[in-house]
LOPA-73181 format. One record per atom (N, C-alpha, C): x negated, y negated, z negated. Coordinates in steps of 0.2 Angstrom, whole numbers, padded with zeros to 4 digits, always signed. Layout:
REM LOPA-73181
XYZ
...
***
This chain:
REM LOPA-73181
-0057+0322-0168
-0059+0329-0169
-0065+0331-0164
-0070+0333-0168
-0076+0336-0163
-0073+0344-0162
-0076+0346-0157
-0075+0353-0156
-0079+0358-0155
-0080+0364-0156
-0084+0367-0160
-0089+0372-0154
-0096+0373-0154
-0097+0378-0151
-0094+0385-0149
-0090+0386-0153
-0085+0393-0154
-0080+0390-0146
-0077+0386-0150
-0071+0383-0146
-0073+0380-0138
-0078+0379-0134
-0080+0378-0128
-0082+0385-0125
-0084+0388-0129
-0086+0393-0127
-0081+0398-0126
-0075+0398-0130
-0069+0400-0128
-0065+0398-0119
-0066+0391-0120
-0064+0388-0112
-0068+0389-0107
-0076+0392-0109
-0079+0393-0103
-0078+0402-0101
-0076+0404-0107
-0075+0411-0105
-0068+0410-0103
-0062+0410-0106
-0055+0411-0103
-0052+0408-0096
-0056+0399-0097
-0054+0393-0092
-0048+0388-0096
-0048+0390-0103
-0042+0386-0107
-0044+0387-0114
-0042+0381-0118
-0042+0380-0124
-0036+0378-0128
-0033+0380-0132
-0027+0376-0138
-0031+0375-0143
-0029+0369-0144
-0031+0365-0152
-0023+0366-0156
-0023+0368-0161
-0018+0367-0165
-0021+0360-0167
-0013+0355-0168
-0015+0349-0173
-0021+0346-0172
-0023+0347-0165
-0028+0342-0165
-0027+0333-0164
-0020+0330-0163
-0018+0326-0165
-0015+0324-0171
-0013+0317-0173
-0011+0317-0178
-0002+0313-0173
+0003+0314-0180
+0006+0308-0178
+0004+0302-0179
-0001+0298-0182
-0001+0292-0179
-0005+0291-0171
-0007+0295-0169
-0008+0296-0161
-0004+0295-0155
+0002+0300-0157
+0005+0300-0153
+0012+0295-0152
+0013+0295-0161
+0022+0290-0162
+0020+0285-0158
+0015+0279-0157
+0017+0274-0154
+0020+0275-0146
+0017+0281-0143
+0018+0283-0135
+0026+0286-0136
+0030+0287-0140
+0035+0290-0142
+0040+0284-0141
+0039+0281-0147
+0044+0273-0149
+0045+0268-0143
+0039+0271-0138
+0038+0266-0132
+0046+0269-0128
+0043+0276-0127
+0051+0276-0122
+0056+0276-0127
+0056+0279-0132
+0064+0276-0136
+0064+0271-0135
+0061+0264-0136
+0064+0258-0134
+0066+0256-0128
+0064+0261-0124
+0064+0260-0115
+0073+0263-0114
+0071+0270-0117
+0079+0272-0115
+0084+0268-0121
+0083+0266-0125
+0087+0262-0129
+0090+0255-0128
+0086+0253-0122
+0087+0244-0119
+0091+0250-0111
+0086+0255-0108
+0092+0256-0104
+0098+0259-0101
+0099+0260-0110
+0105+0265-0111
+0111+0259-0111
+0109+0254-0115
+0113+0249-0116
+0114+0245-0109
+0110+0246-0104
+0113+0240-0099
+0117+0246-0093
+0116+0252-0096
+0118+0258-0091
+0126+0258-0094
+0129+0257-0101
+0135+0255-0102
+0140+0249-0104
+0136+0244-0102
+0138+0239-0100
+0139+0238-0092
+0135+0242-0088
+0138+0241-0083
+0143+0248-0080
+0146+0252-0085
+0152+0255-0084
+0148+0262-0083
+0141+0264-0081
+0140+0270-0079
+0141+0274-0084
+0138+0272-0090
+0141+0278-0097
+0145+0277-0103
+0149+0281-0106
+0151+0279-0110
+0150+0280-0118
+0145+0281-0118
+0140+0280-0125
+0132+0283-0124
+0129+0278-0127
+0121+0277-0128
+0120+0280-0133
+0121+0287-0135
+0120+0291-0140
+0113+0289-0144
+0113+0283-0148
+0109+0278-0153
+0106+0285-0158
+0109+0286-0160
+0108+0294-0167
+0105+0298-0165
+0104+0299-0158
+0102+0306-0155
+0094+0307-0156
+0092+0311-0157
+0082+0313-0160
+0079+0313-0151
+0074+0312-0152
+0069+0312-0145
+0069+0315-0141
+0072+0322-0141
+0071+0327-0137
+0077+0329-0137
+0083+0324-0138
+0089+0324-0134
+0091+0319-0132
+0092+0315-0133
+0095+0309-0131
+0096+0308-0124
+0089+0308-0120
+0088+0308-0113
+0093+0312-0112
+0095+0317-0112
+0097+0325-0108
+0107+0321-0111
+0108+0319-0116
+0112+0318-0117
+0116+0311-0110
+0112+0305-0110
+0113+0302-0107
+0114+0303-0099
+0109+0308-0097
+0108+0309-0092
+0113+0314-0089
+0118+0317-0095
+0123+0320-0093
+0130+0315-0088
+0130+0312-0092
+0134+0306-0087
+0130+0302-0083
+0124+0298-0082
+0121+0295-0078
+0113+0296-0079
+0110+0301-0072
+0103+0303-0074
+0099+0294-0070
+0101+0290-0071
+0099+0285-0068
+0090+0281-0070
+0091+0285-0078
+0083+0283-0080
+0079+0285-0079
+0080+0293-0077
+0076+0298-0077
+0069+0298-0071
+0070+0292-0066
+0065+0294-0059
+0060+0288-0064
+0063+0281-0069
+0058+0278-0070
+0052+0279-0076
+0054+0286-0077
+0049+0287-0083
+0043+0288-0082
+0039+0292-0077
+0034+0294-0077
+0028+0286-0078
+0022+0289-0082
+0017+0283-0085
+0015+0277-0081
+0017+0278-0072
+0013+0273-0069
+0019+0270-0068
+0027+0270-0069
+0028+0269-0068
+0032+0262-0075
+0033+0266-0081
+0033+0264-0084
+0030+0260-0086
+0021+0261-0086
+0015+0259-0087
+0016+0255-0093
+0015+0257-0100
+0017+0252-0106
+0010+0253-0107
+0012+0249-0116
+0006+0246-0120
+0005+0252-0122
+0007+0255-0125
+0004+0260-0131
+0002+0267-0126
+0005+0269-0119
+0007+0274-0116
-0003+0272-0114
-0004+0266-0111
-0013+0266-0110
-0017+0265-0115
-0015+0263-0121
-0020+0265-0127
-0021+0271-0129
-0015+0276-0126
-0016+0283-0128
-0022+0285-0122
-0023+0284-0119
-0027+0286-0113
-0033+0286-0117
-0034+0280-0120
-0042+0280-0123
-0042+0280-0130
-0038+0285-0132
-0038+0289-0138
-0043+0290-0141
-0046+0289-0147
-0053+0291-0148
-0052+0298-0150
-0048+0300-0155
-0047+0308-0156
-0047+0311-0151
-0043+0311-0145
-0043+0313-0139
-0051+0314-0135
-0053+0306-0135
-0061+0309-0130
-0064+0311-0132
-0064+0311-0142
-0069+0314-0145
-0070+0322-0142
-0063+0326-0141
-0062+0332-0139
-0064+0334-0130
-0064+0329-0127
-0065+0327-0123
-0072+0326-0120
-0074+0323-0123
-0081+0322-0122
-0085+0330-0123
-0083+0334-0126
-0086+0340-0127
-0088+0343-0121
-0083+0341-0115
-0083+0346-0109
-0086+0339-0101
-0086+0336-0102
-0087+0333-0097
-0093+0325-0099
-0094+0326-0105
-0098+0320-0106
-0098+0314-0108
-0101+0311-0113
-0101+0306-0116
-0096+0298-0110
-0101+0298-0104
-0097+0292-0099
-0093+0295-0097
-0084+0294-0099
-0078+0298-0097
-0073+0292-0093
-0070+0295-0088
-0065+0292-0082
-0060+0296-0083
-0055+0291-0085
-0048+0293-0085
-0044+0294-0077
-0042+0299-0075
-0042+0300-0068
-0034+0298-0066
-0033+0294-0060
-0026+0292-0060
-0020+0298-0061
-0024+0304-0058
-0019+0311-0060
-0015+0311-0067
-0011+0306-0070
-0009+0305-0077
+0000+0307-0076
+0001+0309-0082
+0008+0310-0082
+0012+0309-0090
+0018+0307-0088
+0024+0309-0094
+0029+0312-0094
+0030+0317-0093
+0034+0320-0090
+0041+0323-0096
+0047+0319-0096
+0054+0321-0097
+0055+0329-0092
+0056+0336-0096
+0058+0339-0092
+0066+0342-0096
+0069+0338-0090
+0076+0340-0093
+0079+0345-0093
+0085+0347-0097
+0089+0356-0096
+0091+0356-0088
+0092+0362-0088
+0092+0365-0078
+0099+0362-0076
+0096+0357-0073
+0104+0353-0065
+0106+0346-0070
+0101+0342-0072
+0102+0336-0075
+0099+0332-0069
+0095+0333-0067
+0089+0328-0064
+0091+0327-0058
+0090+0322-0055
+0095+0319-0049
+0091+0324-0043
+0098+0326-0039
+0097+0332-0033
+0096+0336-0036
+0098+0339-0043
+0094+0345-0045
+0091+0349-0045
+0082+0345-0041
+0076+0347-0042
+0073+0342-0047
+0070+0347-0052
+0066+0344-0056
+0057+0346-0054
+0054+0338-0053
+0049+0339-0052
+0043+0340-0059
+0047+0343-0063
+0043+0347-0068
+0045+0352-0070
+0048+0357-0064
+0046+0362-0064
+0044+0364-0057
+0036+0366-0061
+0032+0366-0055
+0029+0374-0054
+0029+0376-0048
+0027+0383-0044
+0018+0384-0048
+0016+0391-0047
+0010+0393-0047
+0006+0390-0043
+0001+0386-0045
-0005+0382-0043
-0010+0380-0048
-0016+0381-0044
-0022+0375-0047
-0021+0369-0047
-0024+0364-0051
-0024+0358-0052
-0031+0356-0048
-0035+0360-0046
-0041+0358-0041
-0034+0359-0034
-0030+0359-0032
-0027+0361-0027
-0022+0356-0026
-0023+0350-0031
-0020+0343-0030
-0022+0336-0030
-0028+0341-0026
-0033+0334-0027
-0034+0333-0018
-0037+0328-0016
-0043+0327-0010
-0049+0331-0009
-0049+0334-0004
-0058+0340-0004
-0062+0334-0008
-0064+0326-0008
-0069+0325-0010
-0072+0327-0017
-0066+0329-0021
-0067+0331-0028
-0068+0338-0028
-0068+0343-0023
-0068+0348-0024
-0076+0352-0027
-0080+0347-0028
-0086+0349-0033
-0086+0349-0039
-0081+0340-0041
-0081+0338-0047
-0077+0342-0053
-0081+0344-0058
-0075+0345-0063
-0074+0341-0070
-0067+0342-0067
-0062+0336-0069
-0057+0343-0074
-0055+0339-0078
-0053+0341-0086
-0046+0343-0083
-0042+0343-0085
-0034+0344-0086
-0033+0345-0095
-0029+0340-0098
-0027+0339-0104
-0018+0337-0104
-0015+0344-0108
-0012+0346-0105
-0007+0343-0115
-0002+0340-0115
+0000+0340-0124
+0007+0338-0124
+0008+0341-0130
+0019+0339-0130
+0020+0333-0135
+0026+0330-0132
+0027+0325-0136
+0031+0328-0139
+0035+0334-0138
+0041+0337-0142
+0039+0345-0143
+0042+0349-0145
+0042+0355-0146
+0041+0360-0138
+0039+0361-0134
+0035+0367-0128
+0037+0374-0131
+0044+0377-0128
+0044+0383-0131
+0046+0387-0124
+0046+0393-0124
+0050+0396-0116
+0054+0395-0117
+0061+0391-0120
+0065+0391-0116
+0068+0385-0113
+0061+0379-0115
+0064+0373-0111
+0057+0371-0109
+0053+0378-0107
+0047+0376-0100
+0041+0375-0101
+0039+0380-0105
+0031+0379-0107
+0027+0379-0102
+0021+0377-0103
+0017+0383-0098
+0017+0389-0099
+0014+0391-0090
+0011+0401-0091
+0004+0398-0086
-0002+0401-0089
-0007+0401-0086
-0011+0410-0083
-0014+0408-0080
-0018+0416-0079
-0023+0413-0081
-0027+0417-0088
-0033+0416-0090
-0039+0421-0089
-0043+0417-0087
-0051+0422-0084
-0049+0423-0078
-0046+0417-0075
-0045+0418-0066
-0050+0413-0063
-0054+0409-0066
-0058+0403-0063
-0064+0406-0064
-0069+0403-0057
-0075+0405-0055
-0074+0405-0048
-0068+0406-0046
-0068+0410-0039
-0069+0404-0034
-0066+0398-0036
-0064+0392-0032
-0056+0393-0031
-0057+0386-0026
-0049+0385-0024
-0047+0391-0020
-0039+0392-0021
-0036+0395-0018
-0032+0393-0013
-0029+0396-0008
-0027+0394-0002
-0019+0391-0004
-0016+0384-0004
-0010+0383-0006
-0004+0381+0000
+0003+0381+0001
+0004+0377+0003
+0009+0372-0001
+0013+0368+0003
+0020+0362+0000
+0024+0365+0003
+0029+0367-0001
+0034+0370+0001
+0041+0367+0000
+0045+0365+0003
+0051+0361+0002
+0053+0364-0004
+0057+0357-0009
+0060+0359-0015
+0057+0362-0021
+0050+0365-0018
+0047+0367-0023
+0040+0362-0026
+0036+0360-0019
+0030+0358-0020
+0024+0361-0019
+0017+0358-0022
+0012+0364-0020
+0010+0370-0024
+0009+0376-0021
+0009+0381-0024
+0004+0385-0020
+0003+0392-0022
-0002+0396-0019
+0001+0400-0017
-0002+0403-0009
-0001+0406-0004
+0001+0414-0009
+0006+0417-0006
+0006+0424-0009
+0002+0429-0009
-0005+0428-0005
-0009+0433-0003
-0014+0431-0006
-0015+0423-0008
-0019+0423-0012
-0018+0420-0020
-0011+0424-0024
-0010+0426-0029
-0014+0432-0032
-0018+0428-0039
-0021+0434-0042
-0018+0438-0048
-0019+0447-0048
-0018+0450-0050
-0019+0450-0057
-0015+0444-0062
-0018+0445-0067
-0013+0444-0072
-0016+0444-0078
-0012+0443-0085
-0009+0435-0084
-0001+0436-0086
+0002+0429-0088
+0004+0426-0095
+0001+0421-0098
+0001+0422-0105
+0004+0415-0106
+0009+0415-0109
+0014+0408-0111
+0012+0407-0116
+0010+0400-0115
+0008+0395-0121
+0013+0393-0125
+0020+0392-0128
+0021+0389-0132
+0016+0384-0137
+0019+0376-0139
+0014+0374-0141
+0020+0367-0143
+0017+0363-0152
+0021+0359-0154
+0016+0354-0153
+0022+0347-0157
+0016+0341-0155
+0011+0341-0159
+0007+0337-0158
+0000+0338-0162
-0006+0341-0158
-0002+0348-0155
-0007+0352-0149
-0010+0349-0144
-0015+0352-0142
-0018+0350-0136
-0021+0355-0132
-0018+0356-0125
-0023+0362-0120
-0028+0357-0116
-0033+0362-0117
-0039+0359-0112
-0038+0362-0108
-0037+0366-0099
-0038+0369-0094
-0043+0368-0090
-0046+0370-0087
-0051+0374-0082
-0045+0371-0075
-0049+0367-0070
-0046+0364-0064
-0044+0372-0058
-0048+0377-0060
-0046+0383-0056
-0041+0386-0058
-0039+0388-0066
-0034+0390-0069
-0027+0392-0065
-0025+0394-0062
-0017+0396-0061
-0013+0393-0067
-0007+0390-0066
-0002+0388-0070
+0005+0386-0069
+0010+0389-0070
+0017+0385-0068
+0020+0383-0074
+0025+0380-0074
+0029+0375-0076
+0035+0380-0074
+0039+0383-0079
+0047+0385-0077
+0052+0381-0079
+0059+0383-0079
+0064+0379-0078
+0067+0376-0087
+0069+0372-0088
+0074+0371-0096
+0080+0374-0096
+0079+0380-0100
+0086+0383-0101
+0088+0382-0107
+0088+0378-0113
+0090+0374-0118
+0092+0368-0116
+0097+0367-0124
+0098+0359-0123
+0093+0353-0125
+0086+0353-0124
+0084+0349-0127
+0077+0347-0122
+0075+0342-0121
+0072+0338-0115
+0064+0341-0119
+0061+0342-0115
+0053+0345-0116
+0047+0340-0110
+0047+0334-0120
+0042+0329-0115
+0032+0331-0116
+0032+0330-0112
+0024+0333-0112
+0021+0327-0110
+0012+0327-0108
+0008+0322-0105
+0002+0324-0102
+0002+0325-0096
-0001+0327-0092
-0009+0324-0090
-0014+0325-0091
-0018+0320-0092
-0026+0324-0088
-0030+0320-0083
-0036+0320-0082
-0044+0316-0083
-0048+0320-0087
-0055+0318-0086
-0060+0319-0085
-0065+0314-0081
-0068+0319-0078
-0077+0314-0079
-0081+0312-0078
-0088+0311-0079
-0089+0305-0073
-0089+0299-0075
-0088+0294-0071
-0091+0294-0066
-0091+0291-0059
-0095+0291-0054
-0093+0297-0050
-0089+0300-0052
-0088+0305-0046
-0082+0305-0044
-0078+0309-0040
-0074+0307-0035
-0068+0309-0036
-0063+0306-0039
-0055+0307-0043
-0050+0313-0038
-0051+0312-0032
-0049+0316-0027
-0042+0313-0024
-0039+0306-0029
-0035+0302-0029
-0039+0295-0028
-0041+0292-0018
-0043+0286-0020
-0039+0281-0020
-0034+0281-0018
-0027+0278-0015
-0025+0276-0022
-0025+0280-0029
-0024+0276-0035
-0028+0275-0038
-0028+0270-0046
-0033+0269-0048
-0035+0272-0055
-0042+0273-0055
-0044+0278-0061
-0048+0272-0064
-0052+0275-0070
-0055+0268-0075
-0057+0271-0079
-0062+0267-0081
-0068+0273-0087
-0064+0269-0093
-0064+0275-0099
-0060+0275-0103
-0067+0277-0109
-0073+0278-0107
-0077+0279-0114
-0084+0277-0109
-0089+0273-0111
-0096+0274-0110
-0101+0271-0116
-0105+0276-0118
-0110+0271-0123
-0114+0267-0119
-0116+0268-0113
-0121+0266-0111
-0120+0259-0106
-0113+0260-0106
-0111+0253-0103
-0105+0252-0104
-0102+0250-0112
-0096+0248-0115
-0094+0241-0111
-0096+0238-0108
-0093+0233-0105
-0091+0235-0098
-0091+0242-0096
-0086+0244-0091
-0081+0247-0093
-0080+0248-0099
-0073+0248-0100
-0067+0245-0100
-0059+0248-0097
-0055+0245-0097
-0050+0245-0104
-0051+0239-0106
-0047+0239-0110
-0042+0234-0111
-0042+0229-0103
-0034+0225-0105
-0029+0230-0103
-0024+0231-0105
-0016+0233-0105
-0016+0230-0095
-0015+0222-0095
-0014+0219-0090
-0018+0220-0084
-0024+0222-0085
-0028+0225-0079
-0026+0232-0078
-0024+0235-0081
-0021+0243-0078
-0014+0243-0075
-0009+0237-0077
-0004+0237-0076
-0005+0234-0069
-0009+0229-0066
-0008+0228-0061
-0014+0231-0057
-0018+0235-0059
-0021+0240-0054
-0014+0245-0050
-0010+0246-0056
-0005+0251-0054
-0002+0249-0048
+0002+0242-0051
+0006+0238-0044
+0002+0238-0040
-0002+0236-0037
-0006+0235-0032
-0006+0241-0029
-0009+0248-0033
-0011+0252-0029
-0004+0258-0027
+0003+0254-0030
+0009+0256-0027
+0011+0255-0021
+0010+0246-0020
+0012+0243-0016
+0008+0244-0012
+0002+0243-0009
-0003+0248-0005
+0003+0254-0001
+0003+0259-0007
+0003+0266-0004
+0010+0266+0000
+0015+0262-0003
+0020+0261+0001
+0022+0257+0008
+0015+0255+0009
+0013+0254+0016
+0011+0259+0019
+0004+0261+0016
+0001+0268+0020
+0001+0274+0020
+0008+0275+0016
+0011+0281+0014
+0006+0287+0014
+0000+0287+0010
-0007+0293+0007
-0003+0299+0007
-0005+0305+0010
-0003+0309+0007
-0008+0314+0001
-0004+0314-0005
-0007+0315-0010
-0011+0323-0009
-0006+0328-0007
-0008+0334-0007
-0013+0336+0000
-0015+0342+0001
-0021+0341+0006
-0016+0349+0010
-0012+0350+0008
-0009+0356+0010
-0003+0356+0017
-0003+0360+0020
+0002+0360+0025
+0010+0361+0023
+0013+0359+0025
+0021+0359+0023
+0023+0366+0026
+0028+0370+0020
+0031+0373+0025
+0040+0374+0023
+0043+0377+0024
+0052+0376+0022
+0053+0379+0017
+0056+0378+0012
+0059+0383+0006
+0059+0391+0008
+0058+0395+0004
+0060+0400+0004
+0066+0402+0002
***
């Protein structure tokens, strides 16, 4: 899908864009069937080793997890994309429907930014310590990078693999709050990084509900939070950046990878195997040199 003068021009005025249906399901089912197979092989060795006592086989996609994780949330820290790092989870990366929309804002030469996610966000007090780090405080997405990207703009693409409604954690953004730059943030225990209170702006909160197929394009200044799951049913999304190659990820510690160039297609990544082991590596690194990802001061929960 191309997108329309109308439609850009909406994201430069508001800082956000929804596509209804800008996917299709053959886009996304393979990224889908990959973690069904993942929680399926490790529901099974999760009840053979006595921790649960049924791998709810019949359960639909957006239960299942939340079912097992009632008796053992043991699978739940190995989900996210670097860690799973599958086959179809990086062919989604270089989606063609996806850049096509993409390339509208950032440019034909596109870099898939390691800022990637998949994020299972389970019902409230599943998730091991009953913090879930997908539900995340009011901040900018420029406010979780390195200063060196603080010129670049970098996309945020934002899509569900299941149903995004408020009651199991849409987003809320403030819209027509970018222009100003970043905002002052800190880390705050148990919740993570967020914007300072003082520099919270006075503005309209507008919940996206949004089904699969959808897709949000965001603006990196946008205000946005993530709330908590007050349903029974897991709200899987995919959290995704891109940005105009050659410029600086603000994450160098992981690795990013052009994912579209006409003008130099043989820099593209396209073995499975090469991204899998850029991941290792640049894990195995970090837990040596323990990077800190956010650039913000700690302060204690409130």
């Amino acid at each position: 899908m191309r997108l329309t003068q109308e439609q850009t021009g909406q994201f430069e005025e508001q800082g956000y864009l929804v596509v209804r249906d800008a996917l299709t399901d053959a886009d996304l089912d393979p990224v889908i069937e990959e973690y069904e197979a993942h929680i399926d092989r490790r529901a099974a060795e999760l009840k053979s080793e006595g921790k649960i006592t049924d791998v709810h086989a019949g359960a639909p996609f957006d239960r299942r997890l939340a079912l097992i994780c009632r008796e053992c949330n043991e699978i739940y820290p190995e989900l996210d994309i670097m860690y799973l790092r599958g086959r179809a989870s990086f062919a989604f990366l270089r989606n063609d429907n996806l850049l096509d929309m993409v390339e509208a804002f950032v440019g034909p030469e596109i870099t898939c930014s390691p800022i990637q996610h998949i994020r299972p966000k389970l019902p409230g007090g599943l998730a091991p310590r009953s913090s879930d780090p997908h539900v995340v405080p009011w901040h900018q997405d420029a406010g979780v990078t390195w200063e060196e990207a603080d010129p670049t703009f970098i996309l945020t693409v934002w899509l569900p693999l299941s149903s995004a409604i408020a009651e199991n954690g849409c987003l809320q953004i403030m819209p027509r709050t970018h222009g100003s730059g970043l905002r002052q943030h800190v880390t705050r225990g148990g919740e993570g990084t967020v914007i300072t209170d003082e520099e919270m702006p006075d503005a309209e909160v507008l919940t996206l509900p949004m089904e699969k197929r959808d897709v949000l394009f965001l603006h990196k200044e946008i205000p946005h939070r993530s709330t908590s799951n007050r349903s029974d049913t897991v709200r899987w999304s995919m959290d995704l950046r891109y940005q105009q190659t050659g410029t600086p990820t603000g994450r160098p510690f992981h690795p990013d990878f052009v994912a579209r160039s006409p003008t130099r297609p043989e820099s593209v990544l396209k073995d499975w195997a090469d991204w899998d082991r850029l991941w290792a590596a640049a894990q195995a690194q970090a837990a040596i040199d323990k990077p800190r990802g956010h650039r913000w001061p700690s302060v204690p929960k409130r």
